[in-house]
VODREN-748857 format. One record per atom (N, C-alpha, C): chain; atom name; residue in three letters; x, y, z. Coordinates in pm, 1 decimal, always signed. Atoms other than C-alpha are relative to their C-alpha. Layout:
VODREN-748857
+------+------+------+----------+----------+----------+
| dovo | pami | dodo |        x |        y |        z |
+------+------+------+----------+----------+----------+
|    A |   CA |  Ala |        X |        Y |        Z |
...
+------+------+------+----------+----------+----------+
END
This chain:
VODREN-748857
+------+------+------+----------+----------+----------+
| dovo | pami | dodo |        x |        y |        z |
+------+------+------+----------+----------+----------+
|    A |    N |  Unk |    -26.8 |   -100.1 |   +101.9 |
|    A |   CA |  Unk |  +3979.1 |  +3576.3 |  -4076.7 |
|    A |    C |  Unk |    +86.0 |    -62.4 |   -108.8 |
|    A |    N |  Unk |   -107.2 |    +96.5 |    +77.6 |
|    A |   CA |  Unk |  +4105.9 |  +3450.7 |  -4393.4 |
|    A |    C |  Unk |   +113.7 |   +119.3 |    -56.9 |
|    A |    N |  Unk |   -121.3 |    -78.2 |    +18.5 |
|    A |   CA |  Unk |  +4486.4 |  +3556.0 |  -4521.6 |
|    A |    C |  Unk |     -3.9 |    -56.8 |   -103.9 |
|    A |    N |  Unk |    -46.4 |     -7.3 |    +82.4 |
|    A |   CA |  Unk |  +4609.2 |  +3552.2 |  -4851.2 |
|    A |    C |  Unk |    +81.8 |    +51.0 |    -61.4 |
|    A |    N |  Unk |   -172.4 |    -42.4 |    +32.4 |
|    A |   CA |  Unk |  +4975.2 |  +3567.2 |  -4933.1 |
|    A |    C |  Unk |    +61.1 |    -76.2 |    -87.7 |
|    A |    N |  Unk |    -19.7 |    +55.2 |    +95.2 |
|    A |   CA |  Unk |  +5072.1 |  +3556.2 |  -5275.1 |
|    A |    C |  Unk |   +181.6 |     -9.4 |    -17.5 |
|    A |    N |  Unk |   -156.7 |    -11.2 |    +60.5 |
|    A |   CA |  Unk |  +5456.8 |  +3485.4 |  -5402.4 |
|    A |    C |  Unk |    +19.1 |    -58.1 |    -98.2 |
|    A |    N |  Unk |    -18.0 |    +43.3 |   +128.5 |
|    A |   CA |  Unk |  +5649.5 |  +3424.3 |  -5677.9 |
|    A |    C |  Unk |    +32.2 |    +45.9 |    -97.9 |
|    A |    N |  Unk |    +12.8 |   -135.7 |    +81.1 |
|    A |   CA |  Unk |  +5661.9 |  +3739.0 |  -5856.8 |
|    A |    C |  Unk |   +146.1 |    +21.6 |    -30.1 |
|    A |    N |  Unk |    -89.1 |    -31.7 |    +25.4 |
|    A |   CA |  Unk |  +5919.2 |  +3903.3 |  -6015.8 |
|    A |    C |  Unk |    +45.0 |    +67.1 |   -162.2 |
|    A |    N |  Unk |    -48.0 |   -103.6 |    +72.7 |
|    A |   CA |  Unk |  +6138.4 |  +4087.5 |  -6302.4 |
|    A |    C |  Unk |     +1.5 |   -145.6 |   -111.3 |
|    A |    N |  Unk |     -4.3 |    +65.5 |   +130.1 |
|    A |   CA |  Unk |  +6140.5 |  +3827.7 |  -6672.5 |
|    A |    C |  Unk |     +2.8 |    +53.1 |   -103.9 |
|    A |    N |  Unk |     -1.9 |    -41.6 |   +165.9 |
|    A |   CA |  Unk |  +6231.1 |  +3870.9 |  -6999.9 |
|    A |    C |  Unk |   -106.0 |   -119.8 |    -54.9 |
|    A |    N |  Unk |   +120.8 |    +69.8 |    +88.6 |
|    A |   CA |  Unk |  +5962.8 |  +3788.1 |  -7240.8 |
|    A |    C |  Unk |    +31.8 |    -73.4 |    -79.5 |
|    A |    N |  Unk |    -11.6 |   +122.6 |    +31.3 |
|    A |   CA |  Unk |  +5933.2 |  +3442.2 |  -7335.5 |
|    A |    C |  Unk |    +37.4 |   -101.3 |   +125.6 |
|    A |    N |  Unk |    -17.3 |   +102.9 |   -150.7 |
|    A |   CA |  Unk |  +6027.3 |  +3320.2 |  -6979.1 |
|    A |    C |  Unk |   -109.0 |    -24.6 |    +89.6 |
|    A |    N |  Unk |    +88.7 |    +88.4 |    -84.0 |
|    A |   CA |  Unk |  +5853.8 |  +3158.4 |  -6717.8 |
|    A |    C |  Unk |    +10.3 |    +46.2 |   +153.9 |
|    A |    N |  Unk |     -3.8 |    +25.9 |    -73.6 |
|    A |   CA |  Unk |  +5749.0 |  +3202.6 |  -6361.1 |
|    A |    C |  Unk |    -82.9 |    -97.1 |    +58.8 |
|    A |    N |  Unk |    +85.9 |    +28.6 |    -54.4 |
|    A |   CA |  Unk |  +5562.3 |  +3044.3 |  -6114.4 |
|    A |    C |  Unk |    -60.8 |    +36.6 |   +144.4 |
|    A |    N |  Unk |    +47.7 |    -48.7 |    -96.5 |
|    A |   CA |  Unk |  +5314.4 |  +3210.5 |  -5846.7 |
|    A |    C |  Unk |    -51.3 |   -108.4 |    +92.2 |
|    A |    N |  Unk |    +48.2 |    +78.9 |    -92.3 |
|    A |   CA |  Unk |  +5212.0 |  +3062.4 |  -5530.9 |
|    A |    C |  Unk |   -105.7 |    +47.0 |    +71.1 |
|    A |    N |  Unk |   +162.0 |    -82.5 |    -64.3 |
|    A |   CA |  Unk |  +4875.1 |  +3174.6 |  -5308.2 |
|    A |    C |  Unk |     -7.2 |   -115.0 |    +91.5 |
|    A |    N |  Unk |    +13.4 |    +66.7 |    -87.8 |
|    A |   CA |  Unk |  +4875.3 |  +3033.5 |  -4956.4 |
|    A |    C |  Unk |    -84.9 |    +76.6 |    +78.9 |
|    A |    N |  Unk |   +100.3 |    -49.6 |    -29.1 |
|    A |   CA |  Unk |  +4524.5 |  +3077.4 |  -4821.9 |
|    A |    C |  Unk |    +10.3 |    -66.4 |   +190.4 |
|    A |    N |  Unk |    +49.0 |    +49.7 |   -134.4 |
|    A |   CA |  Unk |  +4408.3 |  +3025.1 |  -4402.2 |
|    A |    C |  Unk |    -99.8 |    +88.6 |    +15.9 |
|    A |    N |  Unk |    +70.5 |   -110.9 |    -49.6 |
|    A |   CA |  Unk |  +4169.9 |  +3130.4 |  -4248.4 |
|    A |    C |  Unk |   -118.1 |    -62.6 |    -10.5 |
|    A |    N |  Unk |   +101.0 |    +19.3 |    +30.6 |
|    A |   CA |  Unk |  +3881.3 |  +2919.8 |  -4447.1 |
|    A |    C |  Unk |    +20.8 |   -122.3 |    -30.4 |
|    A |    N |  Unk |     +7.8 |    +86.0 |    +23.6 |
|    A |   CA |  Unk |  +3768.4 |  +2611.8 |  -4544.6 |
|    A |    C |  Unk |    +36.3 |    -32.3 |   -192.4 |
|    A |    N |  Unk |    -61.3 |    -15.4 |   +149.5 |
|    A |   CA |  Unk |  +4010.4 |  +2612.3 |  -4877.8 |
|    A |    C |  Unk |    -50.5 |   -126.1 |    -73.2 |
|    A |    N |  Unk |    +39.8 |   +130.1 |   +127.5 |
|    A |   CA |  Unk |  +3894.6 |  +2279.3 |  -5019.2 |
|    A |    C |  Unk |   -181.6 |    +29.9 |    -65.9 |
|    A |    N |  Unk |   +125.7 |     -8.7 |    +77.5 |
|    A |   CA |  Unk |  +3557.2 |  +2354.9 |  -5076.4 |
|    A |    C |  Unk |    -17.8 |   +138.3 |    -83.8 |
|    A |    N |  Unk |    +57.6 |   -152.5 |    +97.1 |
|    A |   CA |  Unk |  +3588.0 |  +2710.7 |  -5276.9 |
|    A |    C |  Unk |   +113.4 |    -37.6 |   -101.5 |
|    A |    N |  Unk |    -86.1 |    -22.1 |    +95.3 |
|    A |   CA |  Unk |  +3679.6 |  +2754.1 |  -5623.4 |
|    A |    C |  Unk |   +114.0 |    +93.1 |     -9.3 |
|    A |    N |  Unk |    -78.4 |    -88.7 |    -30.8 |
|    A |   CA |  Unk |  +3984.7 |  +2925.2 |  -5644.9 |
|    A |    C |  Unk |    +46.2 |    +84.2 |   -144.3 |
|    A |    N |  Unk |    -13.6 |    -73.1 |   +162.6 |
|    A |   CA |  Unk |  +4109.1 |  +3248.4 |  -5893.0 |
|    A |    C |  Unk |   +118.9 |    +37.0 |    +32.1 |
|    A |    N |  Unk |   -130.9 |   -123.5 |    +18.8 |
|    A |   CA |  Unk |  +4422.9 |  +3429.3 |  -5988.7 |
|    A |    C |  Unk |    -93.7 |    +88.7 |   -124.8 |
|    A |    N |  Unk |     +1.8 |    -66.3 |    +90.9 |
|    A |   CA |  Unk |  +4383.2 |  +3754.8 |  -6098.7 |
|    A |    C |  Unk |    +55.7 |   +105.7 |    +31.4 |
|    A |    N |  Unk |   -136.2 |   -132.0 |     +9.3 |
|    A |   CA |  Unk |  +4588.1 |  +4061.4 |  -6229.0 |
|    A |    C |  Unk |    -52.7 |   +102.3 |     -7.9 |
|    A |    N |  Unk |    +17.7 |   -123.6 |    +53.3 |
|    A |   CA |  Unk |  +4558.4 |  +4415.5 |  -6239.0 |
|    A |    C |  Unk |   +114.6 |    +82.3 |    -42.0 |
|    A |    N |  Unk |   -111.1 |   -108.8 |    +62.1 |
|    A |   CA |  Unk |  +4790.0 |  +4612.9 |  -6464.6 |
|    A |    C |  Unk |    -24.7 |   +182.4 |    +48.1 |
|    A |    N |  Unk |    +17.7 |    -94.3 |    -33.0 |
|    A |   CA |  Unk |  +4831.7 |  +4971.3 |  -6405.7 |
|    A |    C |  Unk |   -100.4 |    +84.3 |   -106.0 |
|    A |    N |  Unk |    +96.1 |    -69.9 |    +67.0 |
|    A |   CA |  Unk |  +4546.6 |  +5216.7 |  -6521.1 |
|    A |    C |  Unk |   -117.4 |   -113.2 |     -9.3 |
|    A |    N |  Unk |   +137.6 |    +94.5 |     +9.6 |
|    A |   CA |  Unk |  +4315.0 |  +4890.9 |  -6556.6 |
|    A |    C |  Unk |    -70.5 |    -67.6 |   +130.3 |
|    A |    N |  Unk |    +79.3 |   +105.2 |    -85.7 |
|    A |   CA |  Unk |  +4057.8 |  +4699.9 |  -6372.4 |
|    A |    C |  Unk |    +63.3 |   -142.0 |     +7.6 |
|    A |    N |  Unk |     -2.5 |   +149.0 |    -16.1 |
|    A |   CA |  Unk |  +4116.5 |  +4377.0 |  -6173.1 |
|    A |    C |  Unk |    -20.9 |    -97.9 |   -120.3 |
|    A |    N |  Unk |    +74.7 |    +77.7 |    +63.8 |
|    A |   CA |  Unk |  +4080.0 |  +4080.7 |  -6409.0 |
|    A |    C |  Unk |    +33.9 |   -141.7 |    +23.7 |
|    A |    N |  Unk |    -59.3 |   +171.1 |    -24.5 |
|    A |   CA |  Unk |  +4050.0 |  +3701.8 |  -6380.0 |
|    A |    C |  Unk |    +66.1 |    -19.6 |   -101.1 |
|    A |    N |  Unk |   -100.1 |    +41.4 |    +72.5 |
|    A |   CA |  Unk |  +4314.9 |  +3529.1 |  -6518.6 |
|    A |    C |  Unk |    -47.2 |   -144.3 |    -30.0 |
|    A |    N |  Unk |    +37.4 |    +90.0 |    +12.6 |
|    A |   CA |  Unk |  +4236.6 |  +3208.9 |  -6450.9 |
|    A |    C |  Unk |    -83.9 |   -100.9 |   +142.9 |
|    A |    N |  Unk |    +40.7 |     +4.4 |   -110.1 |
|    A |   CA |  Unk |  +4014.8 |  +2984.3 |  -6211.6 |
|    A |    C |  Unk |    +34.7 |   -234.5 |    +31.4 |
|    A |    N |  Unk |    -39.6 |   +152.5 |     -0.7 |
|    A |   CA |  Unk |  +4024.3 |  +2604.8 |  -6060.1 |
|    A |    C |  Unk |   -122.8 |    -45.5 |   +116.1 |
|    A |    N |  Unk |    +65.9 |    +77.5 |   -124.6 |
|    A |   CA |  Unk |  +3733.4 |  +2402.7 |  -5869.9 |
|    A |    C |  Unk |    +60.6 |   -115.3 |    +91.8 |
|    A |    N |  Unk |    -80.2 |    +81.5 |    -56.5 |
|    A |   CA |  Unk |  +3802.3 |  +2206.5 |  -5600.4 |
|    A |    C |  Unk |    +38.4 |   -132.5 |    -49.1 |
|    A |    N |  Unk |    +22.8 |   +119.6 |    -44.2 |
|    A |   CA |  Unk |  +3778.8 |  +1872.1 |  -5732.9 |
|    A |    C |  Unk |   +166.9 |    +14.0 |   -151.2 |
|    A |    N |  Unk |   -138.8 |    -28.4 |    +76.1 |
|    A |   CA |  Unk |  +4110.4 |  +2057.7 |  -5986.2 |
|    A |    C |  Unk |   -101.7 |    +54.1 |   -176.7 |
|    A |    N |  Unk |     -0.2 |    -10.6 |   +136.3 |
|    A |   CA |  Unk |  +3900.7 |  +2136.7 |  -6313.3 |
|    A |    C |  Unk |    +36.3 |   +149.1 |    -32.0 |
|    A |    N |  Unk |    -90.7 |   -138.6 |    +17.4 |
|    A |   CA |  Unk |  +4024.8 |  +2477.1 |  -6488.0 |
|    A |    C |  Unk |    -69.2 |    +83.6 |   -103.0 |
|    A |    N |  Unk |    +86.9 |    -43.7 |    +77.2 |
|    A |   CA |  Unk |  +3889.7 |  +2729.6 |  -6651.8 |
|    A |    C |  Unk |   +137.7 |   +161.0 |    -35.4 |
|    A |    N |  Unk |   -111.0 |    -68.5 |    +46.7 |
|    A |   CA |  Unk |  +4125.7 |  +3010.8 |  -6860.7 |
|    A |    C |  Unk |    -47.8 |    +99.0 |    -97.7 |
|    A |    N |  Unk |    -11.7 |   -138.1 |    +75.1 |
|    A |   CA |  Unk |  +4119.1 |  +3393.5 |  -6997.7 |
|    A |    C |  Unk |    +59.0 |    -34.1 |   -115.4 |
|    A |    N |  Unk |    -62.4 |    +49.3 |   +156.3 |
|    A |   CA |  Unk |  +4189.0 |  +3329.8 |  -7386.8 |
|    A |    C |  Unk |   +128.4 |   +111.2 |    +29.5 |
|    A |    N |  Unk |   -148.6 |    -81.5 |     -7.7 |
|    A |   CA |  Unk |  +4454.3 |  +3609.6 |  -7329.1 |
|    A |    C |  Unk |   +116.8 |   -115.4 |    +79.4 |
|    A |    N |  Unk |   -131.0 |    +46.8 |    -48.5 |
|    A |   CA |  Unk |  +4679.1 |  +3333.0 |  -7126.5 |
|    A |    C |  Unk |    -56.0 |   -151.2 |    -62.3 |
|    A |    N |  Unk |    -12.7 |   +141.7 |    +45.0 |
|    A |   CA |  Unk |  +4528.2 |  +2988.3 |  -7247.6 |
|    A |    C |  Unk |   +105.3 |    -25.4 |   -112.5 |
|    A |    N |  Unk |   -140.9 |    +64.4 |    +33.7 |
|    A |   CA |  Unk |  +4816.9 |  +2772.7 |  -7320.2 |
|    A |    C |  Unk |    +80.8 |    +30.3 |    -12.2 |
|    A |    N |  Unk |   -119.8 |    -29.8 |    -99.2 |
|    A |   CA |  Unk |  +5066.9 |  +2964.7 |  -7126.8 |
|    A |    C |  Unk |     +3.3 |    -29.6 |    +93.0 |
|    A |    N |  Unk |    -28.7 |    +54.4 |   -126.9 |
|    A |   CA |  Unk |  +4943.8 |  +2939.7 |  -6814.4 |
|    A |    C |  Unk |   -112.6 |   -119.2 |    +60.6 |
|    A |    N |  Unk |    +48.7 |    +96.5 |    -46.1 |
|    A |   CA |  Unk |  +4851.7 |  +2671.4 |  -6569.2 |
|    A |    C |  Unk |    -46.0 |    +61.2 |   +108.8 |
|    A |    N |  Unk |    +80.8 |    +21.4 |   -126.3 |
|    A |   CA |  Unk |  +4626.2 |  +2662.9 |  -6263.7 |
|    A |    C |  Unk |    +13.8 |   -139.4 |    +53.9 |
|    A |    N |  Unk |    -27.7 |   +114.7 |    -63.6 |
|    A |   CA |  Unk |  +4654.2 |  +2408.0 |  -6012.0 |
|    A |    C |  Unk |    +16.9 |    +36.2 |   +151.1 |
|    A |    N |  Unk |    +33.2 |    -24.3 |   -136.8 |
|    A |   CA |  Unk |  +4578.2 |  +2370.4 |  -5620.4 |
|    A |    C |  Unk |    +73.1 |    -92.2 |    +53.4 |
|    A |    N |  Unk |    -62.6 |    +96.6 |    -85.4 |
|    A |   CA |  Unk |  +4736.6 |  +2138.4 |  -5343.3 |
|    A |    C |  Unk |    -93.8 |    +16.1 |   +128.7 |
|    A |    N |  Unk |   +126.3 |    -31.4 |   -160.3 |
|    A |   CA |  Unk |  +4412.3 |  +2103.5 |  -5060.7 |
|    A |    C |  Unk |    +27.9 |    +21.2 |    +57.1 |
|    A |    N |  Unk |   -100.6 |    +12.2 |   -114.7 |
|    A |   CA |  Unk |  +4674.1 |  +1980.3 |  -4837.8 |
|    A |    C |  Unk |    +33.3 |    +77.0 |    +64.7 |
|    A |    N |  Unk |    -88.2 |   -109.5 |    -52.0 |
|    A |   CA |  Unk |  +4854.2 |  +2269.9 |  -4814.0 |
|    A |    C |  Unk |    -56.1 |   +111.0 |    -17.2 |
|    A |    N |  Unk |    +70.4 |   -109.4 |    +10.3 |
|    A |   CA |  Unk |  +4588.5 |  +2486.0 |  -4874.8 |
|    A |    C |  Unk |    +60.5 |   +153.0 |   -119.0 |
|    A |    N |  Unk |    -99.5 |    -40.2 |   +126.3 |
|    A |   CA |  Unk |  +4811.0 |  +2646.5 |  -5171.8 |
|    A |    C |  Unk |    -78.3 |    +16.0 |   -156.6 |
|    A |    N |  Unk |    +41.1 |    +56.6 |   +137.0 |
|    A |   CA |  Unk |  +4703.4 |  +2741.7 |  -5528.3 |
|    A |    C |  Unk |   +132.1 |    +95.9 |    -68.0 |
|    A |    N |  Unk |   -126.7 |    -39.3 |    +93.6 |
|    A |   CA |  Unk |  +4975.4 |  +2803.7 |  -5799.0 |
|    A |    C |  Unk |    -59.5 |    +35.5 |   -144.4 |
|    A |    N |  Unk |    -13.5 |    -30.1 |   +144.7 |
|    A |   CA |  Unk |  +5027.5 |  +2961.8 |  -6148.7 |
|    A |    C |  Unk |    +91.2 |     +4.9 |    -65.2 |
|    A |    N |  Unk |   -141.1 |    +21.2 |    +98.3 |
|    A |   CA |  Unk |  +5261.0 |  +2851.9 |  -6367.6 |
|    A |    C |  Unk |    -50.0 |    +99.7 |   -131.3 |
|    A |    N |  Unk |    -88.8 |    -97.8 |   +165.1 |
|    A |   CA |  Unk |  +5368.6 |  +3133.3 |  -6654.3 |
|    A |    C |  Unk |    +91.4 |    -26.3 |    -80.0 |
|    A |    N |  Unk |   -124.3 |    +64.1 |   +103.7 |
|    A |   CA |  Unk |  +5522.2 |  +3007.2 |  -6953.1 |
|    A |    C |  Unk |    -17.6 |   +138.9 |    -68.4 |
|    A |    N |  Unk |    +75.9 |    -61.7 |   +118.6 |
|    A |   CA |  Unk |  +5526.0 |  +3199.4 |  -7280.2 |
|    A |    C |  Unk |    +41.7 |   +150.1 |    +90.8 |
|    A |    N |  Unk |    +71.0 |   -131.9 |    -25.0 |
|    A |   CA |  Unk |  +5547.4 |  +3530.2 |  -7094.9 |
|    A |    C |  Unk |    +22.2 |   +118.4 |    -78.5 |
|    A |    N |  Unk |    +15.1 |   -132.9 |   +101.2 |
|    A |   CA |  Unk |  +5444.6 |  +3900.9 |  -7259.5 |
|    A |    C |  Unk |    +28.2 |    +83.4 |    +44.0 |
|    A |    N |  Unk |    -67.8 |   -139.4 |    -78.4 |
|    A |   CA |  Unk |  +5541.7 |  +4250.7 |  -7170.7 |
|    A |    C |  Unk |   -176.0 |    +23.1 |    +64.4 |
|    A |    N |  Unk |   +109.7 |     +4.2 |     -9.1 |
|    A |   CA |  Unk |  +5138.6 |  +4242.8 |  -7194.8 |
|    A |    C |  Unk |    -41.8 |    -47.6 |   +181.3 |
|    A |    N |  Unk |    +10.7 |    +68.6 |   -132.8 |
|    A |   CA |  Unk |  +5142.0 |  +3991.6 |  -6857.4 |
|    A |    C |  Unk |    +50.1 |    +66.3 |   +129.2 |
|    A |    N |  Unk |    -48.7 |    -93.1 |    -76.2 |
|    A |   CA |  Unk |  +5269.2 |  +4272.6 |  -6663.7 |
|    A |    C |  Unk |    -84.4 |    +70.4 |    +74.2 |
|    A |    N |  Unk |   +131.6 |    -29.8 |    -95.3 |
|    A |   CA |  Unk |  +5039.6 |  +4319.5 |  -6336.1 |
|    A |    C |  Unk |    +44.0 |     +8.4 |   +109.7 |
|    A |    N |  Unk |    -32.5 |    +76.3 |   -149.9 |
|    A |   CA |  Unk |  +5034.0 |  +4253.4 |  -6005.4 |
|    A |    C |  Unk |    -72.1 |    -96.9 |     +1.0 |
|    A |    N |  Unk |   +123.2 |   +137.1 |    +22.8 |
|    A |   CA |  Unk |  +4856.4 |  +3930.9 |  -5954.6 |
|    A |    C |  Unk |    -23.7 |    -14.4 |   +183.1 |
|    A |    N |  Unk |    +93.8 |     -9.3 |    -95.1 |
|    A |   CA |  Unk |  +4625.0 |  +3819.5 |  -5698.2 |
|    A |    C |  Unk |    -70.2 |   -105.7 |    +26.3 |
|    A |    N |  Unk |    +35.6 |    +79.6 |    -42.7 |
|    A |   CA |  Unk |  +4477.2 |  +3546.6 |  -5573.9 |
|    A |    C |  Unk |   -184.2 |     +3.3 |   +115.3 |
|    A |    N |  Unk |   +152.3 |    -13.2 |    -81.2 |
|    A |   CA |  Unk |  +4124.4 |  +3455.3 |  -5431.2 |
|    A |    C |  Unk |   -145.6 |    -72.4 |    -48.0 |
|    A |    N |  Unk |   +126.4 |    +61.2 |    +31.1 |
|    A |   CA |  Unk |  +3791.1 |  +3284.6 |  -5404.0 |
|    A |    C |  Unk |    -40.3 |    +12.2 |   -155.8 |
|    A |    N |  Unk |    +44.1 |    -36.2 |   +190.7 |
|    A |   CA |  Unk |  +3619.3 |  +3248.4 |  -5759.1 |
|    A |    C |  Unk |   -145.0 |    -78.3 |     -6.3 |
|    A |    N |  Unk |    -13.3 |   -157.9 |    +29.2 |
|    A |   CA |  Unk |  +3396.7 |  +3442.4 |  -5805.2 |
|    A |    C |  Unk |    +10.0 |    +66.4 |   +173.3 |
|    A |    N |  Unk |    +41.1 |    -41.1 |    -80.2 |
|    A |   CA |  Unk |  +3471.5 |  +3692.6 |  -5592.7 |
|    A |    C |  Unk |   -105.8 |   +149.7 |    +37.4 |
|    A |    N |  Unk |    +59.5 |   -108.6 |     -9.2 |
|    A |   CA |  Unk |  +3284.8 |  +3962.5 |  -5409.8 |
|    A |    C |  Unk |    +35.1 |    +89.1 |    +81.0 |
|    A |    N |  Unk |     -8.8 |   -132.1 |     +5.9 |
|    A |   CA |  Unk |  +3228.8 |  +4300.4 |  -5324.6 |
|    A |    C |  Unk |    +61.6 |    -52.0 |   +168.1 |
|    A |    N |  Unk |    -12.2 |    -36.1 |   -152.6 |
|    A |   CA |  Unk |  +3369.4 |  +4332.5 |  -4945.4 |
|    A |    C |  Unk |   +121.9 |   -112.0 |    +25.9 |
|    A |    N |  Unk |    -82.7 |   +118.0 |    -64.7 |
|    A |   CA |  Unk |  +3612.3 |  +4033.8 |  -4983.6 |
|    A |    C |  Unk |   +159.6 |    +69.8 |     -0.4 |
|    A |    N |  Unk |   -169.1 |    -38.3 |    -58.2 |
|    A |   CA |  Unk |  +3996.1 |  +4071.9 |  -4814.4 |
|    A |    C |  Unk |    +87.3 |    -44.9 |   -101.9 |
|    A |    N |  Unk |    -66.4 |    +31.5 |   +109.9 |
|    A |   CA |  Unk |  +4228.1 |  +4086.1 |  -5101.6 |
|    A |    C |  Unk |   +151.5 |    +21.3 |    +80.9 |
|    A |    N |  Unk |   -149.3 |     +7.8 |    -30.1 |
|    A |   CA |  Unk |  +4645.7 |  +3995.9 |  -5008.5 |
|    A |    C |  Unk |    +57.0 |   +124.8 |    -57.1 |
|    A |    N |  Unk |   -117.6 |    -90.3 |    +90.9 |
|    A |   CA |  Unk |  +4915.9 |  +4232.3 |  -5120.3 |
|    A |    C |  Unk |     +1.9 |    -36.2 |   -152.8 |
|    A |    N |  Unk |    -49.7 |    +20.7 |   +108.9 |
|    A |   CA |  Unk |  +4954.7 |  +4051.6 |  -5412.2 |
|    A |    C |  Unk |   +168.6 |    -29.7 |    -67.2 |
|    A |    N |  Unk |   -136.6 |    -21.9 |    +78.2 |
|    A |   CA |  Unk |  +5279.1 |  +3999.6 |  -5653.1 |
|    A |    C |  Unk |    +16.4 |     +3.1 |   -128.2 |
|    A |    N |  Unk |    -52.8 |    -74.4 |   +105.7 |
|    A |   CA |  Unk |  +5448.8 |  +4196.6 |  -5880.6 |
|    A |    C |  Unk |    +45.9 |    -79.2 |   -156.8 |
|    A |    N |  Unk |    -42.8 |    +60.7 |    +95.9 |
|    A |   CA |  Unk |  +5488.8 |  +4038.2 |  -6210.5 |
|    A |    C |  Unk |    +71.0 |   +104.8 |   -130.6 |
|    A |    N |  Unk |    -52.6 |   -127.0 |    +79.9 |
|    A |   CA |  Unk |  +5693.1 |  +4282.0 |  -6477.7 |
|    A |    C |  Unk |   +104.2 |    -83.8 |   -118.4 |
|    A |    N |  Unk |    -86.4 |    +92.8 |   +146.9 |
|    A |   CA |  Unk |  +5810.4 |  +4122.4 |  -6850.2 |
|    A |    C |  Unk |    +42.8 |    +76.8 |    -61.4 |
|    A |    N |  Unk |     -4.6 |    -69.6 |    +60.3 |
|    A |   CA |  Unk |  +6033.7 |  +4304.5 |  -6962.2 |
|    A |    C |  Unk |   +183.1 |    -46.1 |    -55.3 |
|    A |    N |  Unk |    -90.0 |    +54.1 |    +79.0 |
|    A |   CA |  Unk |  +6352.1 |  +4319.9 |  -7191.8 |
|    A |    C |  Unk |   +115.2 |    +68.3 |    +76.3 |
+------+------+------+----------+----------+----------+
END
């Protein structure tokens, strides 16, 4: 059964920085592309950003060249670095296969909230 337990989250004033973490088991993490994505309140899920295994990256014009994507096989780990941040970037975020689908086990998630 795979787990997905995101951290990292937390309270920022806008223009600061965090960085999320997503520690996957359960599956064979090196071979799936991996996503972060957020859902703000009242909206739909959305990808944020995604990363194939071999590290290439792919990015929502709403965060390109704030944030980073980036995996560690090893540790079965994928991260998101938040620079730049907006009151806008204010979600919960989420972690998971990319793309994913209908029936798949989504983590708790973490709280991200930019505010002044």
């Amino acid at each position: 059964q795979v787990q997905l337990v995101e951290s990292g989250g937390g309270l920022v004033q806008p223009g600061g920085s965090l960085r999320l973490s997503c520690a996957v088991s359960g599956s064979i993490f090196s071979i799936y592309r991996m996503g972060w994505y957020r859902q703000a309140p009242g909206k739909q899920r959305e990808l944020v950003a995604h990363i194939t295994s071999g590290g290439s990256t792919n990015y929502a014009d709403s965060v390109k060249g704030r944030f980073t994507i980036s995996r560690d096989n090893a540790k079965n780990t994928v991260y998101l670095q938040m620079n730049s941040l907006k009151p806008e970037d204010t979600a919960v975020y989420y972690c998971n296969r990319y793309p994913s689908y209908h029936g798949d086990y989504w983590g708790q998630g973490t709280q991200v909230t930019v505010s002044s």
